[in-house]
C-alpha positions, 0 to 999 in steps of 0.5 A: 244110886241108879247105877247103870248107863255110860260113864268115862273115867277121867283123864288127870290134867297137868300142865307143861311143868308137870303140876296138877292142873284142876281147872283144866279138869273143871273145864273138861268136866263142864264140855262132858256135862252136855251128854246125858252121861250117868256120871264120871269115874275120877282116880282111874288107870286112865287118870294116871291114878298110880301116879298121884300124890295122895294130896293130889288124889284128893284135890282131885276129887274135890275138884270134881265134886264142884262140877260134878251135877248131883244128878250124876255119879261121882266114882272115885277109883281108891284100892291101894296095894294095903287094905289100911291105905284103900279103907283111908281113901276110901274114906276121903273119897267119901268126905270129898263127895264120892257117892261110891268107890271103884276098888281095884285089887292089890297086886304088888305081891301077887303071890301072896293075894290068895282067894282068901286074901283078896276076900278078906281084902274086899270085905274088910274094905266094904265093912269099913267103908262109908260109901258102896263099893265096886270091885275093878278087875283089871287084868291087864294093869295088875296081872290078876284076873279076879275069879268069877267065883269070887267076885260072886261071893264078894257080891253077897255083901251089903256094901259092894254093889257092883263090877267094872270089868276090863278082862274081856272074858265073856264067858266069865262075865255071863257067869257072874251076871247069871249068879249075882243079883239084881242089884249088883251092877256090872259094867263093862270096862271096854267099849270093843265089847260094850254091845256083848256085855249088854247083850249078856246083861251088863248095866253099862260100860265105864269106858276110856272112849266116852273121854273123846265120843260121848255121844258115839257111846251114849248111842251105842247104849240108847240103841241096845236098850231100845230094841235097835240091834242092827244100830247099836251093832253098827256103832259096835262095830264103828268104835272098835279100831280107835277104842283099842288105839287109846287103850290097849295099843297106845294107852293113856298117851293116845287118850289125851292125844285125842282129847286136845285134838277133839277141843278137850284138854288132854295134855301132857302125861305124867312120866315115866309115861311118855307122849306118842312118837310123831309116827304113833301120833300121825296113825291116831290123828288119821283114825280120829279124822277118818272116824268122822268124830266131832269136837267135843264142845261143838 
C-alpha cells in the first residue's frame, strides 16, 4: 500500500426513517471518485460508527468496496472497547475488502487502560490481524491521548504500519515522526493542521473536510509537496474556520449539513445526535457560501 496523500472519512447515510441507506453512500462515493483522492476511511467517528449495527457495520463496507476503485485504499475503522470484538471486525473488514484497518483505542474503562493494556490491546489485535493496522488517536471522543512513547514501540511491530492522529499535539507529533520509520505513515487527523503536520513530516491528513472540499484538500497537499509554501499557507489559512465548524464546534451534524448543501448526500444523523438548530444551520451555510466552495459534482 502507498499510504500517503488525502483521504476523507466517510459520513454513513440514513434515510428520513433512520435505516442505512448504501446506495446513497455508493452515490457519494461515485462524486468523490473524480479527485485524485488516495482512498476513503469507512467506519469512522464521522460515519456515525458507534452508532451502528455490527450488521450495518458490514453492510457498509461492502457497499463501499463495490465502489471503491482498487487504485484507491479502503480503510475501515474496526476498534471496539474489547480486543475479542476489534480482532472480529478486524476480520470482517478484511473479508468485505478492507486493505487496512483504522484501530481506535478502548475507552470505556479508562482506568483500567494502562500502558500495558493498550500495548497488550494494539499487539494482540496486529498478531491476529489479516490485514495492517493504524493506531486512531482521538483524544477528543475517548478521553485518552495515547503516548508519543507508546505509539512509538507499537510501531516497531510488522503489522501496525501507521497513525491517524486528531490530538492536535504537534510537539508530540514531531517526536513520533522523528522516532518511527520510514515506513510508518502518519497522518494528520485535522485539515486546521494539515499544512504543520506536513511540514513536520506527516504522509497526509485523513480528514472530515475532504467529505465537502476535496479539491481545497487536495491542493493544499499538491502545494506542500511541490515546494509552493506561500500557496498551500494560503489554503492553510483559507480551511481553518469552516474545517472547525464541521468538526470540533458543531461536529457530524454540520457535516452532513454541509454535504446536502454542496450536491452530496448528507442527510439525517442518527440519534441521540441531533440536526443543527436554524441559527447553527444559518452561521454554516454563511460560512460555506462566504468560503466560495463549489458543488461537489459540478
Amino acid at each position: 500500500m502507498n499510504l500517503k496523500g488525502i483521504i476523507p472519512p466517510l459520513t454513513t447515510p440514513f434515510d428520513s426513517n433512520g435505516n442505512l441507506a448504501p446506495d446513497k453512500l455508493q452515490a457519494n462515493i461515485q462524486l468523490y471518485n473524480k479527485y485524485e483522492l488516495s482512498g476513503y476511511l469507512l467506519l469512522g467517528s464521522n460515519g456515525e460508527f458507534v452508532m451502528l449495527s455490527d450488521e450495518e457495520k458490514i453492510e457498509v463496507l461492502k457497499a463501499g468496496r463495490e465502489f471503491i476503485p482498487k487504485d484507491k485504499i479502503m480503510l475501515a475503522g474496526t476498534g471496539c472497547q474489547s480486543t475479542r470484538k476489534t480482532i472480529w471486525l478486524t476480520a470482517k473488514a478484511a473479508e468485505a475488502g478492507a486493505d487496512a484497518a483504522l484501530v481506535l483505542n478502548p475507552f470505556y474503562y479508562k482506568g483500567g487502560m494502562t500502558r500495558e493494556a493498550l500495548i497488550t490491546h494494539y499487539l494482540s489485535v496486529a498478531d491476529a490481524s489479516p490485514i495492517p493496522i493504524l493506531i486512531y488517536n482521538m483524544p477528543a471522543s475517548t478521553g485518552i491521548d495515547l503516548e508519543a512513547q507508546l505509539i512509538i514501540e507499537l510501531a516497531g511491530h510488522p503489522n501496525i504500519v501507521g497513525l491517524k492522529d486528531s490530538g492536535s499535539n504537534l510537539v508530540k507529533l514531531g517526536e513520533i515522526i522523528k522516532s518511527v520509520g520510514s515506513d510508518f505513515s502518519v497522518f494528520s487527523g485535522s485539515a486546521g493542521l494539515l499544512l504543520p503536520a506536513l511540514s513536520i513530516g506527516a504522509v497526509g491528513g485523513i480528514l472530515a473536510y475532504a467529505n465537502i472540499a476535496p479539491q481545497q484538500a487536495i491542493d493544499l497537499y499538491r502545494h506542500f509537496m511541490k515546494g509552493q509554501s506561500s500557496d498551500a499557507q494560503i489554503m492553510q489559512l483559507k480551511i481553518i474556520e469552516l474545517n472547525k465548524m464541521v468538526t470540533r464546534q458543531f461536529g457530524v451534524p454540520a457535516l452532513k449539513l454541509a454535504m446536502d448543501k454542496l450536491g452530496l448526500y448528507g442527510g439525517p444523523v442518527r440519534r441521540p445526535l441531533l440536526p443543527l438548530d436554524d441559527k447553527a444551520a444559518q452561521i454554516l451555510v454563511n460560512k460555506i457560501e462566504s468560503s466560495g466552495l463549489i458543488k461537489v459534482n459540478s
